[in-house]
C-alpha positions as CSV (number, residue, x, y, z in Angstrom):
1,X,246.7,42.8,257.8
2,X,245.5,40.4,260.7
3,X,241.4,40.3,259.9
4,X,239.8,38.9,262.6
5,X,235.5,37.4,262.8
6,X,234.2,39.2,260.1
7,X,230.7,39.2,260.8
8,X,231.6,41.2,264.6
9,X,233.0,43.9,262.5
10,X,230.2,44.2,260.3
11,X,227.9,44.4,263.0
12,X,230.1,47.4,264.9
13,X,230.2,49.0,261.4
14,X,226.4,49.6,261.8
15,X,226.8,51.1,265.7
16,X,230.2,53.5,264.7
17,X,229.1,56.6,264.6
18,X,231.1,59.6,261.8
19,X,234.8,58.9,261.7
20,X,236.9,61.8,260.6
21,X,240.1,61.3,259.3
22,X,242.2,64.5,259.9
23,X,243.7,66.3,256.4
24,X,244.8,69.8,257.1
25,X,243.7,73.9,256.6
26,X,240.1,75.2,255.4
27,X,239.5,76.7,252.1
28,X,235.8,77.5,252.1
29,X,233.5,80.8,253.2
30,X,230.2,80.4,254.2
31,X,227.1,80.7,252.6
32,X,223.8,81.8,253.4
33,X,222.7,78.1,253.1
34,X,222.2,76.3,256.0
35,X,222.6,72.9,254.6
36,X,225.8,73.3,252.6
37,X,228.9,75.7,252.3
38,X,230.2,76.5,249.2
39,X,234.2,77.0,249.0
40,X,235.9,79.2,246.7
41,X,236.5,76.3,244.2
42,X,233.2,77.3,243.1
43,X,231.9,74.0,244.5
44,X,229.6,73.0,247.4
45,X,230.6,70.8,250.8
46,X,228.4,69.6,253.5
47,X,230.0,70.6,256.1
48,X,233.0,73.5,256.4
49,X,236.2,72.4,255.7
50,X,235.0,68.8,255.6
51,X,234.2,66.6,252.4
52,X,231.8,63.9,253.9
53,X,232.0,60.4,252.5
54,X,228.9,57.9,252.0
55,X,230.5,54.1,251.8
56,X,229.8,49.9,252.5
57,X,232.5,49.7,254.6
58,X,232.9,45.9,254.7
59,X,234.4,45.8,251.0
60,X,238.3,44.7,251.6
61,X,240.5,45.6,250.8
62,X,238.9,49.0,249.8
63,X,237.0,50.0,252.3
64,X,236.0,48.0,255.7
65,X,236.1,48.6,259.8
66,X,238.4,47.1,260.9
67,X,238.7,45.3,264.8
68,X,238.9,48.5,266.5
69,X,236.1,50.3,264.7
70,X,237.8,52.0,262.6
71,X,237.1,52.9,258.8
72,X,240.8,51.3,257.0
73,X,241.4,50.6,253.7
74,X,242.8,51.8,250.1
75,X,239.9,53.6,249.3
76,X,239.7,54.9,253.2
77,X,243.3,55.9,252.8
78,X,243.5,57.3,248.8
79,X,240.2,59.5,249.9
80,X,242.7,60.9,253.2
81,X,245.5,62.2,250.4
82,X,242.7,63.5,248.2
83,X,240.8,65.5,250.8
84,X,244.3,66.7,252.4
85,X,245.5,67.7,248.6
86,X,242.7,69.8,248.7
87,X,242.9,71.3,252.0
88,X,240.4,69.7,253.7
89,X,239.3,67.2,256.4
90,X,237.4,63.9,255.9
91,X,234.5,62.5,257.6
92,X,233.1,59.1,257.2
93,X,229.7,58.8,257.6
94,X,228.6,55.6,259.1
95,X,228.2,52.8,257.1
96,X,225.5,52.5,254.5
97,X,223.6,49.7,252.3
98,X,225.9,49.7,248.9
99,X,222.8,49.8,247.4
100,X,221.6,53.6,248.5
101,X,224.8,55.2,247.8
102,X,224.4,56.6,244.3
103,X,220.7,57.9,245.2
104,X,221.9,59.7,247.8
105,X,224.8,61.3,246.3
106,X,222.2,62.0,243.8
107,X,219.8,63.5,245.8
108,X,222.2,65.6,247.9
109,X,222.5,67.4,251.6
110,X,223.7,63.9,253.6
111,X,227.5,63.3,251.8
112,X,229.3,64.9,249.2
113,X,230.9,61.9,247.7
114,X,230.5,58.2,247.4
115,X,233.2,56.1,247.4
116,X,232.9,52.7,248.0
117,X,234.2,50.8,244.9
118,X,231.6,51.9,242.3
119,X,232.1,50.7,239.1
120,X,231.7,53.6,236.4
121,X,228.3,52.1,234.3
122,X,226.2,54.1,232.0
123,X,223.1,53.1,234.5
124,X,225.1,54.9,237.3
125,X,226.1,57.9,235.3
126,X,222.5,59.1,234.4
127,X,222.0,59.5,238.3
128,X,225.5,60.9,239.3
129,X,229.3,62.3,237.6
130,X,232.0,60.5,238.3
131,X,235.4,61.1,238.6
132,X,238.1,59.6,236.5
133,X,238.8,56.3,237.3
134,X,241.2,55.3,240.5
135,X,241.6,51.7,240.2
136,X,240.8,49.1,237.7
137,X,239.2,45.5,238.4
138,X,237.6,42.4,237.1
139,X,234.9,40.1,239.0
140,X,235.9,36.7,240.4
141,X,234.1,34.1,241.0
142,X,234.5,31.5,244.5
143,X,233.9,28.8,245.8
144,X,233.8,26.1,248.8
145,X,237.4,24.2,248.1
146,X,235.4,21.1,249.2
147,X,232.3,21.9,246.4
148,X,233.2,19.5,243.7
149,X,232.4,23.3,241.2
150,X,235.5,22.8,239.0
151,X,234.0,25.4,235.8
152,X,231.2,28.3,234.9
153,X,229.5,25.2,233.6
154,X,228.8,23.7,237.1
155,X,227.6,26.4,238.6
156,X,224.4,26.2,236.0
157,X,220.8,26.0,238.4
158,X,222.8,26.7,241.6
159,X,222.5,29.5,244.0
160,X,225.1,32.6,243.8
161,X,225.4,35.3,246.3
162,X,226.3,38.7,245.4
163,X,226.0,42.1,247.5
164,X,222.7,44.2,246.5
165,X,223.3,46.6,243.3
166,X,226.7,45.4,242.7
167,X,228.2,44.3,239.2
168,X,229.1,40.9,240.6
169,X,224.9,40.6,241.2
170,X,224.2,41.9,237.3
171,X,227.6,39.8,235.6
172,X,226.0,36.3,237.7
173,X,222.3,37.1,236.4
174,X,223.2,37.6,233.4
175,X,225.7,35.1,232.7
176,X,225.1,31.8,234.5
177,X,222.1,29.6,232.8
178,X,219.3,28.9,235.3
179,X,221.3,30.4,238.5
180,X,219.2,31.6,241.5
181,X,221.7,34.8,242.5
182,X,220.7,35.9,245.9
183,X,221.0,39.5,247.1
184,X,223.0,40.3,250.3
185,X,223.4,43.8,252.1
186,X,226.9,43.3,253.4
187,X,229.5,41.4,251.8
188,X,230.6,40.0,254.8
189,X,227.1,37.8,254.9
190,X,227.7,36.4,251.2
191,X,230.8,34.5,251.8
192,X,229.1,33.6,255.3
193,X,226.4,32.2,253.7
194,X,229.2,30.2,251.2
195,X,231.1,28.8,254.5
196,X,227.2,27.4,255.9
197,X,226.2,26.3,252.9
198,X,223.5,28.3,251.9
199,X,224.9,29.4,248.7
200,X,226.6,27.2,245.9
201,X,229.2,30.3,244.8
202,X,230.3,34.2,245.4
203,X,230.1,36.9,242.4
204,X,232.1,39.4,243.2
205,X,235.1,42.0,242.6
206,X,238.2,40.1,241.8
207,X,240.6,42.2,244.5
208,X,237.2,41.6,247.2
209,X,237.1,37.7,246.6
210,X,241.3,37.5,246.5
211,X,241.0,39.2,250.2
212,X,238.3,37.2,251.8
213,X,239.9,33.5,250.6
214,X,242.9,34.8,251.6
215,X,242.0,36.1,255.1
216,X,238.7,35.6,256.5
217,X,237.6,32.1,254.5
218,X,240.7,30.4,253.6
219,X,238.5,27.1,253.3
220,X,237.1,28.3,250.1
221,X,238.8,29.7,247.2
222,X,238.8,31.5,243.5
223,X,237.6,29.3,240.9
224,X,237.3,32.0,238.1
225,X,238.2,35.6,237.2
226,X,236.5,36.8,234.5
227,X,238.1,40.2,232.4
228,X,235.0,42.5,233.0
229,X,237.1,45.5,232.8
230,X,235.5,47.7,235.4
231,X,236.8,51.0,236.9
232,X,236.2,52.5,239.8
233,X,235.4,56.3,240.3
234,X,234.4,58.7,242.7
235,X,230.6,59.5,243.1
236,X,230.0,62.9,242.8
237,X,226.0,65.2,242.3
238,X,225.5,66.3,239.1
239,X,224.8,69.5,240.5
240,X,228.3,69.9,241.9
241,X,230.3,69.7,239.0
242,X,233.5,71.4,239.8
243,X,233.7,69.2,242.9
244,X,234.2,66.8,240.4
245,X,237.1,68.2,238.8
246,X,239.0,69.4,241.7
247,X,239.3,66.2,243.0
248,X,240.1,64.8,239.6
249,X,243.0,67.5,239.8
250,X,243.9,66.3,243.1
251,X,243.8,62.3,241.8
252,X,246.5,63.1,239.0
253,X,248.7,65.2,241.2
254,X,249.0,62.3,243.8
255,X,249.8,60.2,240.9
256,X,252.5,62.3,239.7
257,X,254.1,63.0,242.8
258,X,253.9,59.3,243.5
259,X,251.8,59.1,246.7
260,X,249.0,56.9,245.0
261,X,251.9,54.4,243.7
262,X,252.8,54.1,247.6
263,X,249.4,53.5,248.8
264,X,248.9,50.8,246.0
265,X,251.9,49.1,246.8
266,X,251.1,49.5,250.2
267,X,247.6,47.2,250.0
268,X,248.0,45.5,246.9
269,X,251.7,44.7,246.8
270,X,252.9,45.7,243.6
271,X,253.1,48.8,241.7
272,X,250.3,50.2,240.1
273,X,252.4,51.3,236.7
């Protein structure tokens, strides 16, 4: 992929209005509810014949917009087989702080799923289900190639970015002695504020900080991964439980008819077995 000036994308991120990524057929009847349909999975939707998706889309190689203003990425992509496994359509609302996601999957009537590279915590799970897990990762830690930062011990008293209520924000408070670790919305601004200067080092998901040194900031790189372990899952309302497990149903069918090993390979280059 051929990413091109970051920060424009994640300011036309913020203008795109709902992208709908087209899956196929309608399984749900109306209800007498004006704000939400409920299908004959037993299950509720926003929208007919749509499952509507809260995400950060400037989280590459997951989920970003990309140079034409278009949601991309493995998540965008896994999320297109899952709602077409089911029958449905899928409609990206536009993009949202990280931060707000679980509330408002929690609170209902705007999306019916968040997915956006949550990690599954036990913080999360008293506010919303999740399904099983889609992809493992571990956070990374980078730096200016030019910084003289050569271990977790220099990085003791400086400043760390992170995006707002991520892991990488919690793992760098918690772990680095006497670290400032400053709060970003957009992930895109963190490794911004690396490349001017204003921060010392980048907490954040491994597979996140591999993309942007790679790509965007090649004048920077990883100076640590640390085994954290995480998993992502799909955010899903309490209240909507069997929404939960369909698409759990869907999730292992598209890894047992292989279509989720093709889309990993695909973005990531190897196999996910």
């Amino acid at each position: 992929m051929n990413v091109k000036k970051w920060g424009a994308v994640a300011a036309s991120a913020m203008l795109v209005g709902a992208l709908a990524l087209t899956g196929c057929g309608n399984k749900e009847a109306e209800s007498t509810d004006d704000t939400a349909v409920e299908s004959d999975g037993g299950y509720t939707l926003v929208s007919d014949g749509t499952i509507t998706v809260a995400a950060s889309l400037d989280f590459p190689p997951f989920e970003n917009m990309n140079t034409e203003g278009q949601a991309e990425g493995f998540s965008v992509e896994l999320m297109g087989l899952i709602a077409e496994e089911m029958g449905y359509e899928i409609n990206y609302l536009p993009s949202v702080s990280f931060d707000t996601i679980v509330p408002m999957i929690a609170a209902g009537g705007q999306a019916d799923v968040g997915v956006s590279s949550i990690t599954i915590t036990p913080d999360r799970e008293k506010e919303v289900d999740f399904t099983v897990s889609y992809m493992d990762s571990n956070q990374g830690i980078a730096v200016m190639k030019d910084s003289g930062i050569t271990s977790l011990a220099d990085l003791e008293g400086k400043t760390i970015g992170a995006q707002s209520g991520t892991t990488g924000y919690d793992w760098a408070s918690e772990n680095i002695p006497g670290a400032a670790v400053e709060a970003f919305q957009e992930m895109t601004a963190v490794f911004q504020a690396l490349q001017s200067g204003q921060i010392d080092a980048v907490a954040c998901d491994l597979p996140v900080a591999q993309y942007y040194v790679n790509t965007a900031y090649t004048d920077a790189e990883i100076l640590l991964e640390i085994p954290t372990g995480e998993q992502y899952g799909i955010a899903v309302s309490k209240d909507n439980a069997q929404l939960t497990e369909a698409i759990n149903n869907a999730i292992q069918t598209l890894k047992e008819n292989g279509k989720y090993n093709e889309l990993y390979e695909k973005w990531f280059g190897v196999s996910a077995s």
